[in-house]
C-alpha positions as CSV (number, residue, x, y, z in Angstrom):
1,X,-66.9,60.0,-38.3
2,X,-68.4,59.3,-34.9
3,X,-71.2,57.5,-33.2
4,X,-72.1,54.3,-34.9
5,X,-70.8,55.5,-37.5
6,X,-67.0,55.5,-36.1
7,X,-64.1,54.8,-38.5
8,X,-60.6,54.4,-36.6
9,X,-58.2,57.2,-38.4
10,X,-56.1,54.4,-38.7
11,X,-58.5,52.3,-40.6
12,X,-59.2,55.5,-42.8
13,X,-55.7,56.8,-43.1
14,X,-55.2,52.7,-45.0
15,X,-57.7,52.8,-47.0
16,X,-56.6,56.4,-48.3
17,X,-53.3,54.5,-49.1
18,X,-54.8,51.0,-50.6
19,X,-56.5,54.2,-53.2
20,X,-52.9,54.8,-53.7
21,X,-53.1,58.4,-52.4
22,X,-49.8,59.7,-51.0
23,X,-48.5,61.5,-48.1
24,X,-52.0,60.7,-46.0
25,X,-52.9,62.5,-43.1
26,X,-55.6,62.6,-40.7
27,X,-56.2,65.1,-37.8
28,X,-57.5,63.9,-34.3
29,X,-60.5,61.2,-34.7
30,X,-62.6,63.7,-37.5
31,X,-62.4,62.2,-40.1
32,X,-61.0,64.8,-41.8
33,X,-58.0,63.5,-44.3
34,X,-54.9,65.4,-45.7
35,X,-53.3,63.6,-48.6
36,X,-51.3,64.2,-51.9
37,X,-52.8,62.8,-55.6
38,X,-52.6,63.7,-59.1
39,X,-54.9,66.0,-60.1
40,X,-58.5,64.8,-60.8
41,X,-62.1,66.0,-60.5
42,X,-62.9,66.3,-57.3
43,X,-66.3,65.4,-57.1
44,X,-65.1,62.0,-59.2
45,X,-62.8,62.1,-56.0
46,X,-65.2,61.8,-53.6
47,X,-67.3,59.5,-55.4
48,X,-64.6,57.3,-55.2
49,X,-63.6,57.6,-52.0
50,X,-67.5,57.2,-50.5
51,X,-67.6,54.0,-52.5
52,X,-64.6,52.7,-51.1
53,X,-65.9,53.9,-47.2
54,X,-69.2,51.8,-48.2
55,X,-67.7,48.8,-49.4
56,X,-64.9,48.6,-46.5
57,X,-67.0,49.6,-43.7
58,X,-70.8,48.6,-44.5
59,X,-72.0,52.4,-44.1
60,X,-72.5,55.6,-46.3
61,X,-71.1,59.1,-45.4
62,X,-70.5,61.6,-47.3
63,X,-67.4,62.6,-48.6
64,X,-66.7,66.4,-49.5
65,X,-62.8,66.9,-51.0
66,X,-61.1,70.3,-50.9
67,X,-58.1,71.5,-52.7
68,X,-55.9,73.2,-50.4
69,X,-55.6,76.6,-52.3
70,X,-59.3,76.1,-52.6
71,X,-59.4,75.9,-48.7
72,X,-56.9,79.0,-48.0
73,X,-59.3,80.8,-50.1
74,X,-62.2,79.8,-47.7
75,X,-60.0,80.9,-44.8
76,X,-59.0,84.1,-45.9
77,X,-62.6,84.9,-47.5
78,X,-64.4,84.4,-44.1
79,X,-66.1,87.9,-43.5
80,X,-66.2,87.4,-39.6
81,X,-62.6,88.0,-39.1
82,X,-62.9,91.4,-40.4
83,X,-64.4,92.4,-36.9
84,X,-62.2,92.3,-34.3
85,X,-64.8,92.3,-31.9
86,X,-65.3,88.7,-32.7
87,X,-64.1,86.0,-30.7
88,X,-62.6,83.4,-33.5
89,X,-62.9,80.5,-31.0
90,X,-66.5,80.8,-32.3
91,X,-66.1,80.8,-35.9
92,X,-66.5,77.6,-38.0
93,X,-67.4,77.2,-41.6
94,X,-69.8,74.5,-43.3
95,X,-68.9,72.9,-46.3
96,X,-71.4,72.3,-48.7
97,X,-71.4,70.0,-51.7
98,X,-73.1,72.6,-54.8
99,X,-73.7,75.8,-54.7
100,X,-77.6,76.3,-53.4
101,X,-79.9,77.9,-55.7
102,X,-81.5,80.9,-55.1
103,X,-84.7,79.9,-54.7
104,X,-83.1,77.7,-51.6
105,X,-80.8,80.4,-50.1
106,X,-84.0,83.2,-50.0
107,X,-85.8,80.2,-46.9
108,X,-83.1,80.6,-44.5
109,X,-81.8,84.3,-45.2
110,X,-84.8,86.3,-43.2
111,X,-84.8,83.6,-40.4
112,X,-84.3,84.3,-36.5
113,X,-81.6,82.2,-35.2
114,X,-80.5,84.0,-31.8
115,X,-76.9,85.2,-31.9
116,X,-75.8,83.0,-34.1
117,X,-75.0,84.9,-37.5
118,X,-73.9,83.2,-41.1
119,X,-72.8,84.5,-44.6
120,X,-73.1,82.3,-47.8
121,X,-70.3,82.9,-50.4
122,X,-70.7,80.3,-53.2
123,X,-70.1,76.6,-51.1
124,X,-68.9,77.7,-48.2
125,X,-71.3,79.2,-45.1
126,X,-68.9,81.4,-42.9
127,X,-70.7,80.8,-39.2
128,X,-70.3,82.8,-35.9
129,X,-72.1,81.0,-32.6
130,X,-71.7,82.8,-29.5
131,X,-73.2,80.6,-27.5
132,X,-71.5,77.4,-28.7
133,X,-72.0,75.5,-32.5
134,X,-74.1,72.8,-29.8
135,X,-76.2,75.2,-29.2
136,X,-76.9,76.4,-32.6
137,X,-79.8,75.6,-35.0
138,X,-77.3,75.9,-38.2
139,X,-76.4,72.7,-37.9
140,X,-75.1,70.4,-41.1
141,X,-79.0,68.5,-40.9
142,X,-80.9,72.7,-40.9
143,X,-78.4,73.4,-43.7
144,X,-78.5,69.6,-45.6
145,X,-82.7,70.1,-45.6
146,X,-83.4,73.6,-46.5
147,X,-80.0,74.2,-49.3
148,X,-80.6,70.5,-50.4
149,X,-76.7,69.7,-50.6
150,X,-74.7,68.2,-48.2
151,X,-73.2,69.9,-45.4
152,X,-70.2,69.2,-43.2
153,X,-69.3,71.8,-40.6
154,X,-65.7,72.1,-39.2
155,X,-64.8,74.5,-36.5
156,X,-62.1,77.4,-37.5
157,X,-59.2,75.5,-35.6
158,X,-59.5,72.6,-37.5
159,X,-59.9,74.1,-40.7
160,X,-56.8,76.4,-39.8
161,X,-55.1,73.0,-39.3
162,X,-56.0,70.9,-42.0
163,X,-54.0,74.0,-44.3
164,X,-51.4,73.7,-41.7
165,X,-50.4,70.0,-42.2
166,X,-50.9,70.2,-46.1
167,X,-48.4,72.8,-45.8
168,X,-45.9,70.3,-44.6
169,X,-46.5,67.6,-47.2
């Protein structure tokens, strides 16, 4: 949540509370958003939350919510960290909404993307970027138009410390 788009964590972490989630969180100004509730669907989840960013802040962004044994699973699933010749300052992982069809996945599989590499397991896309994720064409807007979900891209230290501080609620 940046640009003209820019919601104070502040301002977010209250309105995660007025929805009368517990324990909430946020790391650094990412808009990303540890917090404690009872069970529920997530995608009902972050329906709900979208609606409340909308109505509270006059803009749409998408909101994507992650369990956090879902997100250890991520973590531990990513196929780059099974070569150590990797450096993991350059791993990062996009989220994605729905699984893409086939039919989607087959357009960007063949494609040339310089050293940049990627592996699709089910929502998640598991990136490597030598040369920097700001320098990379598999971006959440390449991924949001040829998978047709939506995409939200975290790098691997911040996804490393999400888990971290839902481990302490």
């Amino acid at each position: 949540m940046s640009g003209h788009r820019r919601i104070k964590m502040d301002a977010l972490r209250q309105l995660y509370s007025d929805l009368g989630f517990e324990n909430v969180k946020t790391y650094i100004q990412s808009g990303n958003v540890v917090f404690q509730f009872k069970q529920v669907d997530n995608k009902k989840l972050a329906d709900r939350i979208e609606m409340e960013i909308t109505k509270r802040f006059e803009f749409q962004v998408p909101v994507l919510v992650k369990e956090i044994n879902e997100l250890k699973e991520i973590v531990n699933q990513n196929p780059f960290l099974k070569d150590t010749s990797k450096d993991i300052s350059f791993l990062h992982v996009t989220f994605l909404s729905d699984i893409p069809t086939k039919e989607n996945l087959d357009k960007i599989i063949s494609g040339q993307y310089q050293q940049d590499e990627f592996q699709i397991f089910e929502k998640s896309v598991y990136l490597y970027c030598p040369n920097s994720y700001s320098n990379s064409k598999l971006t959440n807007s390449f991924f949001e138009s040829k998978l047709k979900v939506t995409a939200t891209t975290r790098n691997w230290k911040t996804t490393n410390e999400l888990i971290n501080i839902s481990d302490k609620l």
